[in-house]
C-alpha positions in Angstrom: -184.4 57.6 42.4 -186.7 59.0 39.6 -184.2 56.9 37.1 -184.7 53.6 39.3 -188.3 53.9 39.3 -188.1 54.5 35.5 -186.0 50.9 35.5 -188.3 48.8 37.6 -191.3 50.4 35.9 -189.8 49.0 32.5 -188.3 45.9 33.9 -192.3 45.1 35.2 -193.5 45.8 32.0 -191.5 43.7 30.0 -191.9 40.9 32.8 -196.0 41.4 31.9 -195.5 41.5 28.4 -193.3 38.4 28.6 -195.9 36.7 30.9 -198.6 37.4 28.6 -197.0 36.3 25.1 -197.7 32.7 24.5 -196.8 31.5 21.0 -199.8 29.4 19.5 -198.0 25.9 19.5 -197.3 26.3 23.2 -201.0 27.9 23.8 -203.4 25.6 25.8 -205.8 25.1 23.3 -203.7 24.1 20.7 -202.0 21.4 23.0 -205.7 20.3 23.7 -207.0 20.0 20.1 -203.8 17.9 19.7 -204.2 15.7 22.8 -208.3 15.1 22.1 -207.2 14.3 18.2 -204.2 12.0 19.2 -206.7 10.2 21.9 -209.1 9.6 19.7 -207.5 8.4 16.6 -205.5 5.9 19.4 -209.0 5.1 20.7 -210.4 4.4 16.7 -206.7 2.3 16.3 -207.9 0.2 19.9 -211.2 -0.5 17.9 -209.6 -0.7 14.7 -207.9 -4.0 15.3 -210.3 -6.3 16.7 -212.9 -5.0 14.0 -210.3 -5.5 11.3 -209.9 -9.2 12.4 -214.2 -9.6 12.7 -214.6 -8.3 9.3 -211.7 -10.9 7.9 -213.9 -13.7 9.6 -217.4 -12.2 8.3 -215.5 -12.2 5.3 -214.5 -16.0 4.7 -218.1 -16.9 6.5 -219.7 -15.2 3.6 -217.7 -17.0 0.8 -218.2 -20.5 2.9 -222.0 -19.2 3.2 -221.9 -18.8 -0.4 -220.1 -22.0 -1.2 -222.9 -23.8 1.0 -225.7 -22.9 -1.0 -223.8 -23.5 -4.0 -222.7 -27.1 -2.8 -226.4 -27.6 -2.3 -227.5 -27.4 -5.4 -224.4 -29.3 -6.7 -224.8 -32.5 -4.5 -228.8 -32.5 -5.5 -228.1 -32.4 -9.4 -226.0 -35.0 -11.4 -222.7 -34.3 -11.5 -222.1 -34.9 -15.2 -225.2 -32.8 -16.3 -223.0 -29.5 -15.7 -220.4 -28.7 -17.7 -216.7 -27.4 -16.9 -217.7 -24.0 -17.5 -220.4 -23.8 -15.7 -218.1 -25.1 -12.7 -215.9 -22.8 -13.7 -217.8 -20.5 -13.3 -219.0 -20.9 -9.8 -215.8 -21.4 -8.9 -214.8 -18.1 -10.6 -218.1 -16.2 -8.8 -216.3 -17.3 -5.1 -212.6 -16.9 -6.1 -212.2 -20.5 -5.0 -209.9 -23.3 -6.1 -212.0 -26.1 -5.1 -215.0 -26.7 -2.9 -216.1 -29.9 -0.8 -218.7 -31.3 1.3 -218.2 -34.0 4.1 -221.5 -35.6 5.1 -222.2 -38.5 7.4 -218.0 -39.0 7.4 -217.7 -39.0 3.5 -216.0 -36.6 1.7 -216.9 -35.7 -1.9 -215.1 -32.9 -3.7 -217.8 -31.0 -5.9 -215.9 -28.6 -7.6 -212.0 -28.5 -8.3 -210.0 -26.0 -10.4 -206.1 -25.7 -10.6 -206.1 -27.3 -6.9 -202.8 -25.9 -5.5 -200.2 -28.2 -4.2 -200.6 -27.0 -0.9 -202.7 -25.0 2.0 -200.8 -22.4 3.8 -203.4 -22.0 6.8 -206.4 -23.7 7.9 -209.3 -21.7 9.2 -212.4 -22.5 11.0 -214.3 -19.0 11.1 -216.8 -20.3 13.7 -214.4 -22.3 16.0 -211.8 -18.7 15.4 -211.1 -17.4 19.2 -210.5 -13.5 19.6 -206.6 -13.3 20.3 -206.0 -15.7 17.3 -208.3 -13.7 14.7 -206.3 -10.9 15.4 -203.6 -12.3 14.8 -204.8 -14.2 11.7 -206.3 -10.5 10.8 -202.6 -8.8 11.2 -200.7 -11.5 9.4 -203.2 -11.1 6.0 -202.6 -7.4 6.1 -198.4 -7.1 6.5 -197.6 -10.7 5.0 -201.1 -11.9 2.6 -201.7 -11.8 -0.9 -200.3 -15.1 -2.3 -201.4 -17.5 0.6 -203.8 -20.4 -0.1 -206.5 -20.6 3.1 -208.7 -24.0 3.5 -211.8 -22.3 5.4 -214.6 -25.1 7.0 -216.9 -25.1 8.7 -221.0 -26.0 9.5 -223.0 -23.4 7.6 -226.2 -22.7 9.3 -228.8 -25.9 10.8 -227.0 -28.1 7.9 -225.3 -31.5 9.5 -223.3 -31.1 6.6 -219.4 -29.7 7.0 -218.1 -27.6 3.6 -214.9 -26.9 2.8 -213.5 -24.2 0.4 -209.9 -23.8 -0.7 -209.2 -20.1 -1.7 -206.8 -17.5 -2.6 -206.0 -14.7 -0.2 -205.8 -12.2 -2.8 -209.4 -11.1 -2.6 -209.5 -10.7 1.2 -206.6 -9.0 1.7 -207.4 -6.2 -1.0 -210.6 -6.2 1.0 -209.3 -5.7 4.2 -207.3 -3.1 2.9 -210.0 -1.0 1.3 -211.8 -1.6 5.1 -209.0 0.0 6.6 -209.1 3.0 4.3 -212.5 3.5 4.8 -211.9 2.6 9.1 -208.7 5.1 8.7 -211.0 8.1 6.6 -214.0 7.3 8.8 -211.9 7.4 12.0 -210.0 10.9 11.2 -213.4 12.4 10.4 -214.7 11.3 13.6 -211.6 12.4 15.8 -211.7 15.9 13.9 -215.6 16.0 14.7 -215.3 15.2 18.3 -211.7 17.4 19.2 -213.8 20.2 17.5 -216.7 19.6 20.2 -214.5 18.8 23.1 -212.3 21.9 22.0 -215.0 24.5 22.1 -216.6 22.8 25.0 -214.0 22.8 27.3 -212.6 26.4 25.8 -215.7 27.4 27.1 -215.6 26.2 30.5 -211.7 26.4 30.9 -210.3 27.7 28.5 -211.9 31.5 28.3 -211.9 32.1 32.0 -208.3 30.7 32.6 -207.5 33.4 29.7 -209.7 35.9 31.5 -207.7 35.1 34.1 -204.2 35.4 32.9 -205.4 39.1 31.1 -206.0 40.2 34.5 -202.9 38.9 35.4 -201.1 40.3 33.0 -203.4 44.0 33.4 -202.5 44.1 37.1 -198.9 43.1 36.5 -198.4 46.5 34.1 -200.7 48.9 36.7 -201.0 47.8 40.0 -202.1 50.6 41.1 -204.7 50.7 39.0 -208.4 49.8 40.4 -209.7 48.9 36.3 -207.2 46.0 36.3 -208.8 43.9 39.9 -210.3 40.9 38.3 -214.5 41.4 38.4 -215.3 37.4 39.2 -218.1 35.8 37.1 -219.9 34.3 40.0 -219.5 30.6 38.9 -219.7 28.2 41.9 -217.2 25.8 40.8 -213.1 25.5 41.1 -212.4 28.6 38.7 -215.2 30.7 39.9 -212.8 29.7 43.8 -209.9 30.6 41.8 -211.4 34.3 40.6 -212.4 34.9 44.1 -208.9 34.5 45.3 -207.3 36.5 42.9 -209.1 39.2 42.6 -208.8 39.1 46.7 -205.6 38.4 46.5 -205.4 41.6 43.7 -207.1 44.0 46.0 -204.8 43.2 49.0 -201.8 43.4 47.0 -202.7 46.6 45.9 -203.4 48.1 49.1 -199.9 46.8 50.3 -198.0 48.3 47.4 -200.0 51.8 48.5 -199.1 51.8 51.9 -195.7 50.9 50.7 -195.9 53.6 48.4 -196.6 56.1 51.0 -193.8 54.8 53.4 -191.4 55.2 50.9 -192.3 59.1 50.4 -192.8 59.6 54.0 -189.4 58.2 54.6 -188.0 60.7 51.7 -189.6 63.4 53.4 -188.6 62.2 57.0 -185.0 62.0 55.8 -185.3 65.7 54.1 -187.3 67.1 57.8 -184.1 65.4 59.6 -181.4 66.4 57.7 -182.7 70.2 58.5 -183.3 69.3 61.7 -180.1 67.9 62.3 -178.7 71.4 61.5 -180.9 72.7 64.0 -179.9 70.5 66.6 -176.4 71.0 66.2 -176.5 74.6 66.5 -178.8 74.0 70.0 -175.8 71.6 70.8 -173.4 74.5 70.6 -175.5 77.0 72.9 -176.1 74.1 75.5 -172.3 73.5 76.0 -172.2 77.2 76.9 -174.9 76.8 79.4 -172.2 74.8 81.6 -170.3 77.8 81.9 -173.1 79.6 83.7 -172.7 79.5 87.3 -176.4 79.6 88.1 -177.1 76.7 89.9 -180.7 76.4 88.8 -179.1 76.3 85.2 -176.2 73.5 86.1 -178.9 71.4 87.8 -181.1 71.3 84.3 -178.3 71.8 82.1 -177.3 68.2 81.9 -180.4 66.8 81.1 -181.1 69.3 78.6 -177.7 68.4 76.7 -178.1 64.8 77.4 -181.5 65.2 75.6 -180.2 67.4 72.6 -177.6 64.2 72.0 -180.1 62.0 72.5 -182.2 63.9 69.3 -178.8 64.1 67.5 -178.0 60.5 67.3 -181.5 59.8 66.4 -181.7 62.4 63.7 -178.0 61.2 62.4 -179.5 57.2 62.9 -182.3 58.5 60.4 -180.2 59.5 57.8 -177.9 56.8 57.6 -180.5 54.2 57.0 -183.5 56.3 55.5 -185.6 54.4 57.0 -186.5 52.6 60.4 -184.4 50.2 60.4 -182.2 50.0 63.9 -179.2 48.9 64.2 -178.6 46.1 66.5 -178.2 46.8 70.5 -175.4 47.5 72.3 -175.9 45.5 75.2 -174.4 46.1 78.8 -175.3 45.8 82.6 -177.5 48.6 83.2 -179.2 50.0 86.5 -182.8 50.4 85.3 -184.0 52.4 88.5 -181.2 55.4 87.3 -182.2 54.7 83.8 -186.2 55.1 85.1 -185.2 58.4 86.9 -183.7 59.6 83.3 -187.5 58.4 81.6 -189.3 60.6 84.2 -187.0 63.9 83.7 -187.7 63.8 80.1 -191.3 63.3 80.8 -191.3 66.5 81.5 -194.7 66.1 83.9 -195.5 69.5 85.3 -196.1 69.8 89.3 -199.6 71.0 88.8 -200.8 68.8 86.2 -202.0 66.1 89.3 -199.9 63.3 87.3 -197.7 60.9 90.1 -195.0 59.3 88.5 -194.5 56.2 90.5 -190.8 54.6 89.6 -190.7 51.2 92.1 -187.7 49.5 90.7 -185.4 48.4 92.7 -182.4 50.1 93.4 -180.3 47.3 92.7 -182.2 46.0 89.8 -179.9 45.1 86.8 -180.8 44.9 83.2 -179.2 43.0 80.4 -180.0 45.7 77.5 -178.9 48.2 75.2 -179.6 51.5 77.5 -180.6 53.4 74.5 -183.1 51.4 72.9 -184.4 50.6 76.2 -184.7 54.4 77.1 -186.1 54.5 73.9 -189.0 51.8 74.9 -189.9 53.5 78.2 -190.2 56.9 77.2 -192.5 55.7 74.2 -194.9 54.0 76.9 -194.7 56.2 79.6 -195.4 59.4 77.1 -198.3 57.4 75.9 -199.4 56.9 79.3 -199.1 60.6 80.2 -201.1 61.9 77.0 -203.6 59.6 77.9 -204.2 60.4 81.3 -203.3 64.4 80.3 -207.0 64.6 79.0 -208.8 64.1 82.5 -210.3 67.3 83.6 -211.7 65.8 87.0 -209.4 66.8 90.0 -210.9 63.6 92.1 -209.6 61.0 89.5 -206.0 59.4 90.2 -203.6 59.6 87.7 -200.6 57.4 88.5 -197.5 56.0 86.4 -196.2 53.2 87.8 -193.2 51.5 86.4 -191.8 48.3 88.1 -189.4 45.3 87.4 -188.7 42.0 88.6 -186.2 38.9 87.4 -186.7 35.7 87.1 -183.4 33.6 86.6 -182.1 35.3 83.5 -185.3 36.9 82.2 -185.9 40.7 83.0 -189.8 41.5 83.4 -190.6 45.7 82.9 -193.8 46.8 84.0 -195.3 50.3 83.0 -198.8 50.5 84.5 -200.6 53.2 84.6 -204.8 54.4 85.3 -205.6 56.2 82.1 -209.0 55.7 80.6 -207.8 52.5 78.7 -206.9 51.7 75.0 -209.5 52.5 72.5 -210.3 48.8 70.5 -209.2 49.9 67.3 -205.6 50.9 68.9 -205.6 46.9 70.5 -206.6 45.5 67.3 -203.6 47.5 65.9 -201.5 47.7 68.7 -198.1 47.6 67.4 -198.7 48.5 63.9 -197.4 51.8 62.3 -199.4 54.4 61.6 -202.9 52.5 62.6 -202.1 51.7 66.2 -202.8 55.5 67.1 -205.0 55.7 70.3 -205.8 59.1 70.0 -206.4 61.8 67.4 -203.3 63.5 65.9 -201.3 60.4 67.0 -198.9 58.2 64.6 -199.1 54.7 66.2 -195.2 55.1 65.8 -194.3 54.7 69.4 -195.8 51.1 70.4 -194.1 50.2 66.3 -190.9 51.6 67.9 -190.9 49.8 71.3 -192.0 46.8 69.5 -188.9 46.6 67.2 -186.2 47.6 70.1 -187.9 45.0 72.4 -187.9 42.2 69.8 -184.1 43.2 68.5 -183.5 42.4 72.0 -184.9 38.6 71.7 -187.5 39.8 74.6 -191.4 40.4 74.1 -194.2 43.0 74.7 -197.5 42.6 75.6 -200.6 44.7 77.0 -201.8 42.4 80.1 -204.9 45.0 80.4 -206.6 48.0 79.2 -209.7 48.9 80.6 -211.0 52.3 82.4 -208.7 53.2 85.1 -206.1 50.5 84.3 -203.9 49.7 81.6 -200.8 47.5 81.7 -197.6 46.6 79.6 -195.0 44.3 80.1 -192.0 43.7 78.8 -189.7 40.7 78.7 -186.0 40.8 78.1 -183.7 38.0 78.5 -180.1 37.9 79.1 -177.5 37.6 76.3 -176.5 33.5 75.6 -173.8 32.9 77.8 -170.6 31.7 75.1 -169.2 28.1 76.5 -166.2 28.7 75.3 -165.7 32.5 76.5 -166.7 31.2 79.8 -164.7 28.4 80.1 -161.3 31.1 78.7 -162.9 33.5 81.5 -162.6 30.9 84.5 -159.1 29.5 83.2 -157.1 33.3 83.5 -157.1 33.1 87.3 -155.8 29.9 87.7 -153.2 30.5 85.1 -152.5 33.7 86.7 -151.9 32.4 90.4 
């Protein structure tokens, strides 16, 4: 046993330390600093696009702002006072092949330089709607570089429309170096912001769910020890709930593994006490049959009863040691006459003449019990005992002191009364009532015997109850039902006289 206790004592521990090793990829922080990093960089990509297709529009509008003024200044001067380079040169300044103006529905091209044979898109950077700048945006960026773009448009209060033909070249190496800066700008910013969300939810989660597991983990290794019950913080929201309940749930658990604990070694040393007394017993067995022999007839009357009692304390002994615990075995049920088996209860009572105790037994004679007559020996004694030590304690001569134990069936249902007018169940023995070892209702007691009756009476399908306990009445019934009748047994059991005539 000392081995097996070694086992599960290593088998919890490495369960705890199991429980409490996390590796850091799988740890809940780590998987939060990744989720808040991915969700905002995927947030920064949502705002990267549309900006990505403004700043392509703000782009040509600034060249075609540019191209305005300087179309301005072209249509108010003479034509032939500039010279080629200085139009080469403005032309140069806006990266543009050409540049026009269309006022009042004439068209006049101011300045012209290697015009290219053709435009691959026109754009209109005012008249531009969202969904088509972003795709006009995405195009430049995988597929620009070598397009030629005719952008127009009304620059400012001018009637005047301008035109400028230019190279994609420019914009696209612009829009890449945007999206550098958008992609640099946007890391920094989801780094910044997992960094706050991390250490502000590792403070309100994070910590106290860890807190939480270490007690876990502590409690798992020593259960026994007080140190590792979770001390709550106090918080008032879902985990502060969640600390409550553990360490409730901690100090319960704890309790129930001690009084397991001392179950276990009261049923080692109940097994050792029975195992001696067993010896005992058999050796009492042996003088008892020699007690038959005696032709006294004041010994042959009691001599039965006391060998029926000895086997009785036999079987129960030997029934102890074969389980090592209290754990019945199933009944044994027959028919059985429960006003003989009453009469057998009140013998083993053993209630003195002169003790001014009345054992009343009104069951009828031909009363008939579906039962195991053991275990239902068993449940009567265990009452009516408690019934007698209770009563056993009044000193006045004038108060009755009656055991009553009746029966009556209903249909198939056996109903067992044991009444008796004892000073009445204290309330911490009702609140306990069929509990072991805290349903005692006086000092010195056990609370076995209600535990006992309970089990036999249940293994039986049946119920019992306390109807009333107050002073000068208390009151237990019990409820047994006859064993399921087998359809098909029946049906073979009614067949074999017909067969047989």
């Amino acid at each position: 046993m000392i081995g097996e206790q070694g086992q599960d004592t290593n088998r919890r521990s490495s369960a705890a330390a199991d429980f409490g090793a996390v590796a850091w990829p799988r740890k809940l922080s780590t998987k939060l600093l990744a989720l808040t990093i991915v969700f905002v960089l995927i947030a920064e990509v949502l705002i990267f696009i549309p900006s990505i297709a403004n700043f392509r529009l703000r782009w040509l509008e600034e060249r075609l702002a540019t191209a305005a003024a300087a179309s301005v200044v072209l249509v108010d001067s003479e034509t032939g006072d500039l010279s080629p380079g200085v139009r080469n040169d403005v032309l140069m300044a806006l990266g543009a092949k050409a540049i026009a103006v269309r006022d009042g529905g004439i068209s006049r091209l101011l300045v012209v330089s290697d015009m290219p044979p053709k435009v691959d898109e026109h754009i209109a950077p005012g008249q531009t709607g969202p969904i088509e700048a972003i795709g006009g945006a995405l195009d430049t960026l995988v597929s620009g570089g070598d397009r030629i773009l005719r952008v127009f448009g009304v620059v400012g209060d001018s009637d005047m429309e301008f035109e400028l033909i230019i190279a994609d070249t420019r914009l696209r190496a612009a829009m890449l170096t945007y999206a550098r800066n958008v992609a640099i700008l946007s890391l920094l910013i989801s780094l910044i912001t997992a960094a706050l969300v991390f250490f502000a939810i590792h403070t309100m989660l994070i910590r106290p769910i860890r807190d939480l597991r270490r007690s876990m983990v502590a409690f798992a290794e020593a259960p026994d020890d007080p140190a590792g019950i979770l001390r709550p913080s106090g918080r008032r929201d879902e985990l502060g709930v969640a600390e409550e309940g553990l360490a409730d749930m901690q100090r319960q658990l704890r309790h129930t593994l001690g009084e397991q604990k001392h179950l276990a070694d009261l049923g080692l040393a109940v097994s050792k006490i029975n195992h001696d007394m067993r010896n005992i017993l058999a050796s009492a067995q042996l003088m008892s049959d020699r007690l038959r022999t005696v032709k006294d007839p004041a010994v042959q009357m009691f001599a039965p009863k006391l060998v029926r009692a000895i086997d009785r304390a036999v079987g129960y002994t030997e029934n102890v040691l074969a389980y090592g615990r209290a754990q019945e075995p199933p009944p044994a049920r027959r028919i059985v006459r429960l006003a003989m088996l009453v009469e057998e209860v009140h013998g083993m009572l053993g209630i003195q003449s002169d003790s001014g105790i009345e054992f009343v037994n009104a069951v009828d004679a031909e009363m008939e019990v579906d039962a195991d007559a053991e275990q239902l020996f068993r449940v009567l004694i265990n009452l009516c005992r408690n019934a007698v030590q209770a009563m056993s304690g009044e000193k006045d001569e004038t108060v009755v002191r009656r055991l009553t134990v009746s029966a009556e069936r209903a249909g198939s249902v056996s109903r067992i009364l044991v009444e008796d007018t004892g000073p009445g169940l204290p309330a911490k023995a009702r609140e306990n009532l069929f509990a072991a070892f805290r349903g005692a209702a006086r000092s010195g007691g056990t609370g076995l015997g209600l535990a006992i009756a309970h089990e036999l009476v249940r293994a039986h399908g049946g119920t019992i109850e306390l109807l009333e306990s107050i002073g000068g009445h208390t009151a237990f019934a019990i409820t047994i039902p006859d064993q399921p009748v087998q359809i098909e047994q029946a049906r073979t059991a009614l067949r074999r006289p017909a067969s047989a005539g």
